[in-house]
N, C-alpha and C positions, 0 to 999 in steps of 0.2 A: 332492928326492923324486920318484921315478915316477907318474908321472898316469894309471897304468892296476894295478889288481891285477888280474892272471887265477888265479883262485880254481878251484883243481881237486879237488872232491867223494870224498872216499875211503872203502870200506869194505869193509875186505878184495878190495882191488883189489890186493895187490904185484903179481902178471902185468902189469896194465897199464900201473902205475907205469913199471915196468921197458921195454915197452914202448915205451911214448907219451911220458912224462915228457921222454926226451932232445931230440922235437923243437921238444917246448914252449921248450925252456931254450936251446938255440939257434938257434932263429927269433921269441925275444922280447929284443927290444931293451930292455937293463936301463935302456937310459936312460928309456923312456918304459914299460916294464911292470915288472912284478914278480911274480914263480912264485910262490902262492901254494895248500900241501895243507893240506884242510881236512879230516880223518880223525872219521869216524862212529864211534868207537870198537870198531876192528878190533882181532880175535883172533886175524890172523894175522901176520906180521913185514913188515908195510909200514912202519911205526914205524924199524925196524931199519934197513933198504933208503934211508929217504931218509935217515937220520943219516949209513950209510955211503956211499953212495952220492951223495947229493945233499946233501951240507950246506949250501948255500948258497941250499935251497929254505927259501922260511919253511913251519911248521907250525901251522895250527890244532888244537887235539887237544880234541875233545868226550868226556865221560864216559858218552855212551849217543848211542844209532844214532838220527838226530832225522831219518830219513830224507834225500830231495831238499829238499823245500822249509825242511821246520825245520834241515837244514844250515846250507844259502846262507842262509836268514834271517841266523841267527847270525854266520855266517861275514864275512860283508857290513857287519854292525851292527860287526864289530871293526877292521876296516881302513878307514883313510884317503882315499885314492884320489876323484880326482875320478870314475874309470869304473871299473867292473868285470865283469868278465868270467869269465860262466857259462861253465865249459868241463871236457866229460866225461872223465874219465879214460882214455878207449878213443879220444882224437878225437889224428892228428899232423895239425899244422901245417903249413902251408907256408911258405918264404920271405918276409918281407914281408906276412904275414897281419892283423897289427894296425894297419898306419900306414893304412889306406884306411878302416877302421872310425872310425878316432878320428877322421879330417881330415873324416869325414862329418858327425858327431856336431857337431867345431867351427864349422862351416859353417853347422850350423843350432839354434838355440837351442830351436824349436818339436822337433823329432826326440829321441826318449826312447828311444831302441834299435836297436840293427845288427845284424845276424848276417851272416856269410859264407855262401858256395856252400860248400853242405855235397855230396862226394863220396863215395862208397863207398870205404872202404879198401880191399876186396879186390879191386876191379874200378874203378880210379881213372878212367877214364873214362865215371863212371856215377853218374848222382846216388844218394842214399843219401836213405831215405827219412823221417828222422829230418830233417825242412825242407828238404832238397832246395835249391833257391833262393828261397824266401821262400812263407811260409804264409799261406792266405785263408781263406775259410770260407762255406758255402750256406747258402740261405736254412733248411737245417734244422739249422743248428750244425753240420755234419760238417765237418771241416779236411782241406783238399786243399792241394798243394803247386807251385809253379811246376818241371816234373819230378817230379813225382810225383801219380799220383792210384790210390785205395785203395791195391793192392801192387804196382802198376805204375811202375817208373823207367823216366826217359830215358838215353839218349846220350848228354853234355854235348860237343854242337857248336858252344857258342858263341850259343846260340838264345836263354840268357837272361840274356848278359852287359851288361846295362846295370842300372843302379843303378832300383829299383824302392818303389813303395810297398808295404807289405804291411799285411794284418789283424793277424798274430803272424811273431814269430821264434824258431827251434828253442831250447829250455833247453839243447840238446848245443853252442851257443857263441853264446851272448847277450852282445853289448857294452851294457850302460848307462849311464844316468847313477845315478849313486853314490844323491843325494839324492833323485831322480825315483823309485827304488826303495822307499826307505826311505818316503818321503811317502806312498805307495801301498800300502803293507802288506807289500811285499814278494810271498814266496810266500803263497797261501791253503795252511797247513799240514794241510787236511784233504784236501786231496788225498796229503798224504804222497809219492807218487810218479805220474810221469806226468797229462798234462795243465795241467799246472802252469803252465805257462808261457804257453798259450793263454789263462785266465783273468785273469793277471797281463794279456798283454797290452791283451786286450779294455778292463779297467779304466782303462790308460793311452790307449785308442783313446777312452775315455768322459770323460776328464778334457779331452781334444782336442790330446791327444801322436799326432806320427805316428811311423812303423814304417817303417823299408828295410831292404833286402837289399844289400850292396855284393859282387860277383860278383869284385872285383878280389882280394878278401881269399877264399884258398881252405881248406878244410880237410879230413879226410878221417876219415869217422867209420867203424869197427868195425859199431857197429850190433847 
C-alpha cells in the first residue's frame, strides 16, 4: 500500500481537475502516493471528468458541500495512509515534489508537517502568496511568509532554499502525519474556509510538534 494519500478537495472545480489533476498523477510516484478527489458535492460534471478521464484516481463523493475543513476532516478520517496530503485543486506539481517531504517527516519523529515552496503558477519564478516558503506570524497574530509579506512577493533566487522551521504551513499543500491530524482535531470546521490551517497549526506548535518547509519539494499554485 502507498504511505502517502494526496487528497485533492473538489467543488465544482472540473476546470481545475482538467487542469492541474495531470500533473498531480504524474509526478506522484504510485508507489509511495496515491491521487486521491474528495468532491464537496458538485453540480457540475467533475463526477463525469474523473470517471472518464481519470479512472484510476480514487473518489471521495460527499452528499453536501462540508466546505475546506469539514472536507479534509472527512476526507482524511476515511483513508489509510500513514501521510496525507492537503493539496488544492488549482496547485501542478513538480517533479519529484513528494520524496523530500516524506524523507523529512521520516527523519524526524518530533516534525508533524511539510509543506513545499509554494510558486506562483502564472509567474513560476515568483513566490505565490498562499505560504510562499513557509509561514510565521507577529506578535499580533498576523501571518507573514518567508516571500511574502502582506501582498508583496519575492523573486525566488534561491534566498530561501534551505529546509526551515516554521510557525504554520500553507492548507494549499500540507504533508502530515495521518494520526497527528486526527489526534488534534483536525480542521477547526468553524472556520469553514480559510485560515484553517494556521490554527490547526498553531495547536500542533502547542502540543510541541514542529513545522518545516522543505524548498526541494516545489509546487505552483494558481492562487
Amino acid at each position: 500500500m502507498a504511505r502517502v494519500a494526496v487528497i485533492i478537495l473538489n467543488w465544482n472545480g472540473r476546470h481545475l481537475l482538467g487542469e492541474y489533476l495531470p500533473s498531480v498523477i504524474r509526478n506522484t510516484n504510485p508507489a509511495l502516493g496515491r491521487v486521491v478527489v474528495a468532491d464537496n458535492c458538485s453540480t457540475d460534471d467533475s463526477l463525469a471528468l474523473l470517471a472518464d478521464g481519470f479512472p484510476d484516481v480514487d473518489v471521495i463523493r460527499f452528499s453536501e458541500n462540508y466546505g475546506f475543513a469539514g472536507g479534509y476532516n472527512r476526507a482524511i478520517a476515511q483513508v489509510e495512509e500513514e501521510y496525507v496530503v492537503l493539496l488544492n485543486s488549482d496547485v501542478e506539481v513538480a517533479p519529484g515534489w513528494l520524496e523530500p517531504m516524506v524523507a523529512l517527516l521520516d527523519g524526524d519523529s518530533g516534525l508533524a508537517a511539510v509543506q513545499p515552496k509554494v510558486l506562483a503558477w502564472k509567474e513560476k519564478k515568483r513566490f505565490e502568496y498562499a505560504g510562499a516558503c513557509g509561514g510565521y506570524i507577529d506578535k499580533w497574530g498576523f501571518p507573514f511568509c518567508r516571500g511574502r509579506i502582506l501582498d508583496t512577493t519575492e523573486k525566488d533566487e534561491g534566498q530561501y532554499d534551505d529546509v526551515a522551521e516554521v510557525f504554520w504551513c500553507t492548507g494549499a499543500a500540507l504533508c502530515i502525519r495521518r494520526d497527528v491530524y486526527l489526534t488534534c482535531g483536525g480542521l477547526d470546521e468553524r472556520f469553514f474556509a480559510h485560515m484553517e490551517e494556521i490554527d490547526l497549526c498553531w495547536r500542533l506548535r502547542n502540543r510541541g510538534y514542529t513545522l518545516k518547509v522543505e524548498p526541494e519539494s516545489v509546487v505552483y499554485h494558481l492562487g
